[in-house]
Every structure is written in C-alpha cells, then in structure tokens.
C-alpha positions as CSV (number, residue, x, y, z in Angstrom):
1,X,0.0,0.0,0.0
2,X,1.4,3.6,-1.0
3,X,2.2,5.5,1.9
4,X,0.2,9.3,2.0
5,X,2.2,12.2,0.8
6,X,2.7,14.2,3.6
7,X,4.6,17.5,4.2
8,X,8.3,16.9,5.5
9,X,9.4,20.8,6.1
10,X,7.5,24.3,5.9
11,X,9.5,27.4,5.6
12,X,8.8,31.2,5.0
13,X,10.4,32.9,2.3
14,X,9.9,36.5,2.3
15,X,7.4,38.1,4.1
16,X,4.8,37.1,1.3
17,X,5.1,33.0,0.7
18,X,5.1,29.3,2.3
19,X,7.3,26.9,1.1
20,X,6.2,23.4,1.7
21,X,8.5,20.1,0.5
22,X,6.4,17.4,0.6
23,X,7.4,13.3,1.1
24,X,7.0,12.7,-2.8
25,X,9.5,15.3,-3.4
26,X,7.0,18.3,-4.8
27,X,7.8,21.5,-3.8
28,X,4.9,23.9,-3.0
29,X,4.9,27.7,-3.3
30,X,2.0,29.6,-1.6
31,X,1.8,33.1,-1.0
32,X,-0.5,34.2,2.2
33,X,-2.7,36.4,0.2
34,X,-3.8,33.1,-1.5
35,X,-3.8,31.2,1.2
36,X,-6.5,33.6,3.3
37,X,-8.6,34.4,0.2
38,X,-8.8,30.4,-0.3
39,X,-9.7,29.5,3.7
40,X,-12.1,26.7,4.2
41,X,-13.9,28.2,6.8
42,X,-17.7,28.4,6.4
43,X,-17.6,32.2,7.7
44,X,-15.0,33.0,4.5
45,X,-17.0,30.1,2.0
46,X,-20.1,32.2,2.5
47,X,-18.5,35.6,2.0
48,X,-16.8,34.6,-0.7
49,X,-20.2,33.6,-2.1
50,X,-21.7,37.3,-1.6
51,X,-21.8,39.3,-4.2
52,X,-19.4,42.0,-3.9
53,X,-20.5,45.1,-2.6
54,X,-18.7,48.2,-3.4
55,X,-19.8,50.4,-0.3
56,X,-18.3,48.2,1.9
57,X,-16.1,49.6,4.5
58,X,-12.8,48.4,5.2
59,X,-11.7,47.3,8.9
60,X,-8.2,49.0,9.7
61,X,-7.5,46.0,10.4
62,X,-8.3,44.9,6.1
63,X,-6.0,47.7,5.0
64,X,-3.1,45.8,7.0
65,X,-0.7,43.3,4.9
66,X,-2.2,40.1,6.0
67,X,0.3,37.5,7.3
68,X,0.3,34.3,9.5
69,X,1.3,34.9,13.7
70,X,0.7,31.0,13.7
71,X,0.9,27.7,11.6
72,X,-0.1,24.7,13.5
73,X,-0.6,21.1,12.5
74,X,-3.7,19.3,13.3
75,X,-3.6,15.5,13.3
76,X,-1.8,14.3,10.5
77,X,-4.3,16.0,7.8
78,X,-4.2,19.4,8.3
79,X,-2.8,22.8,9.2
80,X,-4.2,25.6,11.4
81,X,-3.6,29.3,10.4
82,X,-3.5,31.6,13.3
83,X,-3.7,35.1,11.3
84,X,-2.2,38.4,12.2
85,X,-6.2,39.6,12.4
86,X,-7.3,37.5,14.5
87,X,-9.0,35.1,12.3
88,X,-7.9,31.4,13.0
89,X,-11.4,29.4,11.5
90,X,-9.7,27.2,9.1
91,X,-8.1,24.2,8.7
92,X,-6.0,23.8,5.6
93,X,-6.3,20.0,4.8
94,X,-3.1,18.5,3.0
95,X,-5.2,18.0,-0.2
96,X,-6.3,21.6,0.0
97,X,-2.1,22.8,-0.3
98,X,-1.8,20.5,-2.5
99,X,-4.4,22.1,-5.0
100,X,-3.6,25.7,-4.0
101,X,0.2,25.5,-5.1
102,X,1.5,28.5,-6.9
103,X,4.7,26.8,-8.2
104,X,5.2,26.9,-11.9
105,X,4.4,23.3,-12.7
106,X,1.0,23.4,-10.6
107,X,0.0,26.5,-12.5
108,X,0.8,25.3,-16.1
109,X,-1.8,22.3,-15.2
C-alpha cells in the first residue's frame, strides 16, 4: 500500500510566501494572500459567495498586509492558520495545499 504524501518541512520565504516540501518530493509555493482568500472556513466560503459590494467599508485591520502569527498542525491532515487579524477558523487540509500551489508546474496544469 502507498504511503500518503505528507509534508516533511514548511519554511517562510519573504514576508509574502510558504514553502512546503512534501514526502513525494513536490515542492509547493503559496503566497499568504492566496492562502487567506482560499480559507475553508464556512464564515469565509459564504463571504466569498456574496456578491461583492462596493460600499463596503474596510476594517483598519483589512487595510493591514495580511500574514500568518501561527501555523499549527492538526492531526496528521491538516494545518491551522493563526492570522495576524485575528481570524484562525480554518483548517488547511493537506489535499487543499496541494491544490492551491502557486509553483510553476502546478500553475501550467
């Protein structure tokens, strides 16, 4: 039986990206404005839904670069996000990196 892929490191690059190598030698590039507009939460699924409105008023704390204070794991299938906001709702599954990867060969597919 073929063992999961799984993440063996996570590093920040910048102040604007994740790098995650993975067990079947993949390399992953996410930058944290991707990863928050693409949480799994329900509260940010159903915004996303919403139609934008353009009256809307920005929180000071929307007008701030978003980045992570916190990445943790959770279990063996998942990461939490702890953002600099506040905001801490979703769990990143493994599958869910996977299919958000920003690296050249991920974005040619």
């Amino acid at each position: 039986m073929a063992q999961p892929v799984r993440p063996i490191a996570l590093r920040k690059e910048g102040d604007d990206r994740l790098l995650i190598d993975w067990s079947d030698g993949h390399h992953s590039v996410h930058t944290w404005r991707k990863l928050r507009e693409n949480c799994p939460c329900a509260g940010c699924r159903d915004e996303r839904e919403k139609p934008p409105d353009p009256f809307r008023i920005l929180k000071p704390s929307e007008l701030a670069p978003l980045k992570p204070v916190a990445i943790n794991p959770v279990g063996y299938y998942a990461y939490k996000i702890t953002w600099n906001d506040g905001h801490d709702a979703g769990l990143f599954t493994l599958e869910h990196l996977r299919q958000l990867c920003e690296c050249d060969q991920c974005q040619k597919k």
